[in-house]
C-alpha positions in Angstrom: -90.9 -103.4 169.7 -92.1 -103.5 166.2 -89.4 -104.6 164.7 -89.4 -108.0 164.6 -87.6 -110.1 162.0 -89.6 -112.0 159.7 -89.0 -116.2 159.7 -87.7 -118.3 157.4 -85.7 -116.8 154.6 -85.0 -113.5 153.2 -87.5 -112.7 149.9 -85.6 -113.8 146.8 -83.1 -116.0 148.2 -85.8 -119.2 147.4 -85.0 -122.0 144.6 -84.9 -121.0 140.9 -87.7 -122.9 140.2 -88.9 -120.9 137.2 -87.6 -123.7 134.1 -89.4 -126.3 135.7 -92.7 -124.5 135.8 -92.3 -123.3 133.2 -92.1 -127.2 131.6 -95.5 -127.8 134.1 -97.3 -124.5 131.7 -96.2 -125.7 128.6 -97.5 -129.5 129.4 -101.2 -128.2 130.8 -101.3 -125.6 127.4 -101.1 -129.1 125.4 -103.1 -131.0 127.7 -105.9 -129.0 129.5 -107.3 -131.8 131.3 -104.4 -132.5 133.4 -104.0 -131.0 136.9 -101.5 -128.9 137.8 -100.2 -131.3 140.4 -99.9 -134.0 137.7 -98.0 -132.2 135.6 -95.9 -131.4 138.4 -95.2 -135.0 139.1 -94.4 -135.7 135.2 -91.8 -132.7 135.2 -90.4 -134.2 138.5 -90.2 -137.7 137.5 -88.3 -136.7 134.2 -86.1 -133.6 135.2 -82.9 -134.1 137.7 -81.6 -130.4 137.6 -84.2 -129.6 140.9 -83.0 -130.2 145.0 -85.4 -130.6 147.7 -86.0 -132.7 150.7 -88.6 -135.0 150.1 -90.5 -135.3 146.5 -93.7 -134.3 148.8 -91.3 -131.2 149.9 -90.8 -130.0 146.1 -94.2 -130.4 145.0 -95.4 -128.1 148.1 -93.2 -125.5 147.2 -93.6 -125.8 143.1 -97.3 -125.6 144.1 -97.0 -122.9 146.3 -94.9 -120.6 143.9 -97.7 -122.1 141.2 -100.6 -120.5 142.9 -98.8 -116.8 143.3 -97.3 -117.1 138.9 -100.0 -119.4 137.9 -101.2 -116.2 135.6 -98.1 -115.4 134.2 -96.7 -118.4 133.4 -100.0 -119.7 132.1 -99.8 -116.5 129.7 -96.1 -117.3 128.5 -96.8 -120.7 127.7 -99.5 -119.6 125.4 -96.9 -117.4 123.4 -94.3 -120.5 123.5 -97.0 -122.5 122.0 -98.0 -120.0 119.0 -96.9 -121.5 115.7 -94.1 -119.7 114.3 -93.3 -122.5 111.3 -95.5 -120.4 109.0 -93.2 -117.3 108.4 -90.3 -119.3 107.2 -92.6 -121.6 105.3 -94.1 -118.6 103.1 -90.7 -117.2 102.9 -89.5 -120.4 101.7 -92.7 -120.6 99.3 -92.7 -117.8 98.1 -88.8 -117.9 96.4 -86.9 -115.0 96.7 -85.8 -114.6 93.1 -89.0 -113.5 92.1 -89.2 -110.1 95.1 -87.6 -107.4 94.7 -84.7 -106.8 97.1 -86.8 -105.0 99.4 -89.6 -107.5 100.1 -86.5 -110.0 100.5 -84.9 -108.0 103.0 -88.5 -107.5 105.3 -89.5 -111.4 105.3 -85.7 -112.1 106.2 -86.3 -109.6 109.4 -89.4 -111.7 109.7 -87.6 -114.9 109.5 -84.7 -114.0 112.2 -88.0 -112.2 114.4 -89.1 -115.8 114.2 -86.0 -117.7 115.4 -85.9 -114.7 118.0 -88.9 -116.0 119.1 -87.8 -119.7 119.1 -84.6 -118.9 121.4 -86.6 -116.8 124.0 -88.8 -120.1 124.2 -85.9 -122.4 124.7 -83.9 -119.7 127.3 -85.7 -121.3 131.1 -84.3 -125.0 128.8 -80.9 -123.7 128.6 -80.9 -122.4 132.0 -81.9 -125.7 133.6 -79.3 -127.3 131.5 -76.9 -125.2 132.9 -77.5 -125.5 136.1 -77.8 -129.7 135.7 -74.1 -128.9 134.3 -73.2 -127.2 137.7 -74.7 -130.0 140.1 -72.9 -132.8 137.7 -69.5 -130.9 137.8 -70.0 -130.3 141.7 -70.7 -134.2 142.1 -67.5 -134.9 139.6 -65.2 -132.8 141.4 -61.8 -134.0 141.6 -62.0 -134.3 145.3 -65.1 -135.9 145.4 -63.9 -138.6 142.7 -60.7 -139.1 144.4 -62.7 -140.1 147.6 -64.6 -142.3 145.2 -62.1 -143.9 144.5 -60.2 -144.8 147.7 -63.4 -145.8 148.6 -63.4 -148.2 145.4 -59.9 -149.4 146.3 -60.5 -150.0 149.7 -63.3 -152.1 148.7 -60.8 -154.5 146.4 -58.3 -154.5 149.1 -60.7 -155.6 151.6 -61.8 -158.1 148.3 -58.5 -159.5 148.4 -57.7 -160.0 152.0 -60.8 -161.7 152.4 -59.4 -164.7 149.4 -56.3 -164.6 150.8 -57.4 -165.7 154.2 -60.0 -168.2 152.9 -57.4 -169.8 150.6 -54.9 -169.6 153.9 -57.7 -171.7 155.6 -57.6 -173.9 152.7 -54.0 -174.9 152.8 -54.1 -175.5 156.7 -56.5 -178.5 156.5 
């Protein structure tokens, strides 16, 4: 029987973990002497949006999926971190009154290549905002905040049982 079933779970069905390392790239492309476990604890100390059981748990498994993308994600940092400021700038420099209508029309391609550029780098951002969306409206839910609540009422009713008896002891003596 060769056919056994592999443990744990099924290949692809892990965390989305990709924004956050993502963050732990671009960090160690502007600080090089930082370790990739430090920079793992500074993107864990300032970002909610991941789940895990333990902090210990989530850096295992961020360091884990670090060691198998390391390349990659080193490689896409490097291309976030290119200056892109210096298209626009020369457009701006250079006035567009003084081109003819065809050199106007190639540095505006260049320009909206550069903001191109500029939303690709911000895309794993949006997607852990999103997904920071999705946990808060999952702990907002209607049912959850109506349990909340009760639980906030039952705290004031118990509140004002509590003086009522004390100021019922008060009046007997």
């Amino acid at each position: 029987m060769t056919d056994k079933r592999s443990r744990g779970r099924p290949v692809g069905s892990g965390k989305q973990d990709a924004p956050f390392l993502a963050i732990v790239a671009d960090i160690l492309i502007r600080n090089p002497s930082l370790s990739p476990t430090a920079a793992m604890k500074q993107v864990r100390d300032n970002n909610k949006g991941w789940e895990a059981a333990s902090d210990e748990a989530l850096l295992r498994r961020w360091q884990d999926k670090w060691s198998k993308e390391q390349g990659q994600l080193i490689a896409d940092a490097k291309e976030r971190a290119r200056p892109r400021a210096v298209v626009v700038h020369r457009i701006l420099a250079s006035g567009v009154s003084r081109e003819s209508p065809f050199g106007a029309v190639s540095r505006l391609q260049e320009t909206l290549d550069a903001v191109g550029r500029v939303n690709d780098y911000l895309k794993p951002f949006r997607e852990a905002q999103a997904l920071q969306r999705q946990l808060k409206d999952m702990i907002d839910a209607p049912s959850i905040r109506a349990v909340r609540d009760s639980m906030g009422h039952a705290a004031w009713l118990s509140d004002q049982i509590r003086r009522l008896s004390i100021a019922s002891l008060g009046k007997q003596r």
